[in-house]
C-alpha positions in Angstrom: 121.2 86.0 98.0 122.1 88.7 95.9 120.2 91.8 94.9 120.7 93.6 91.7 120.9 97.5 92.8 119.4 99.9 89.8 122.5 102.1 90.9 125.2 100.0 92.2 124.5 96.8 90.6 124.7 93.4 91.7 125.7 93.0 95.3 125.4 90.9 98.5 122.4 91.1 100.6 124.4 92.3 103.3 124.5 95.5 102.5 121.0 95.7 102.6 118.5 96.4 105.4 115.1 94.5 105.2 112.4 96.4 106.5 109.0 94.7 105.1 106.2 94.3 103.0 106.0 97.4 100.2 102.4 97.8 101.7 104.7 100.5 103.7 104.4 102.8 100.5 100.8 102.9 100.5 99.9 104.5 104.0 96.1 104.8 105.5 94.1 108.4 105.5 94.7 110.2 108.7 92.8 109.9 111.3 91.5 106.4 109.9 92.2 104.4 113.4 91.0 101.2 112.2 93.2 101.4 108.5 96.2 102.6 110.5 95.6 100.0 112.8 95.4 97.0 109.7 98.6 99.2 107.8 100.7 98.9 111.3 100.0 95.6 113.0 97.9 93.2 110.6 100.3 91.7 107.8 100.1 88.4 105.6 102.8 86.1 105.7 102.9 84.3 102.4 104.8 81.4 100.7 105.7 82.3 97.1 106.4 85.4 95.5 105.8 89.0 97.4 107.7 92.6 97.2 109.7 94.2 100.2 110.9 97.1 100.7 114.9 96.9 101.2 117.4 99.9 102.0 120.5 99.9 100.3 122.2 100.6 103.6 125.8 99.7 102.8 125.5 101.3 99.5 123.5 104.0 97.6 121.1 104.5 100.7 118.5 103.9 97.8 115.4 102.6 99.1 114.0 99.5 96.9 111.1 97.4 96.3 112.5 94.0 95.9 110.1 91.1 93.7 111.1 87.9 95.5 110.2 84.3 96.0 110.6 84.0 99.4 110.9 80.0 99.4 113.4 80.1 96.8 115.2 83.3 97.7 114.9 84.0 94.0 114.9 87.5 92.9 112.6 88.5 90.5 112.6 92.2 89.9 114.5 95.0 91.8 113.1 99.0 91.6 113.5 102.1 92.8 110.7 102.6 95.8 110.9 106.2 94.5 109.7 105.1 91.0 107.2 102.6 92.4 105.4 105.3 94.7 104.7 107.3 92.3 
């Protein structure tokens, strides 16, 4: 699988670091024990197309949101998390 870095361009996945849903960028109110608890342990596992957060660990260190089929391993879209959070 390859992965189109906005700042390095197209590399291996490799170099990346997978670490989950984007949901990550959209965190709970504090002191909300029951949406922490959903935004920490409760995730959906689909077939088909979601977006994951990746780190560009052997790279850029960029953090991105990656737009992927996950049964095809076809990548649809690749952006900034830093543009997406905003």
């Amino acid at each position: 699988m390859r992965i189109n870095c906005p700042i390095c361009g197209d590399r291996d996945r490799r170099e990346f670091y997978y670490l989950g849903a984007s949901d990550y960028l959209n965190r709970p109110a504090e002191g909300d024990l029951d949406a922490i608890h959903k935004y920490l342990h409760i995730r959906e596992n689909p077939a088909g197309v979601t977006k994951d957060l990746w780190h560009h660990e052997a790279g850029c260190s960029s953090w991105l949101v990656v737009e992927r089929n996950v049964s095809t391993h076809e990548i649809l879209g690749v952006e900034l998390a830093s543009e997406v959070a905003k």
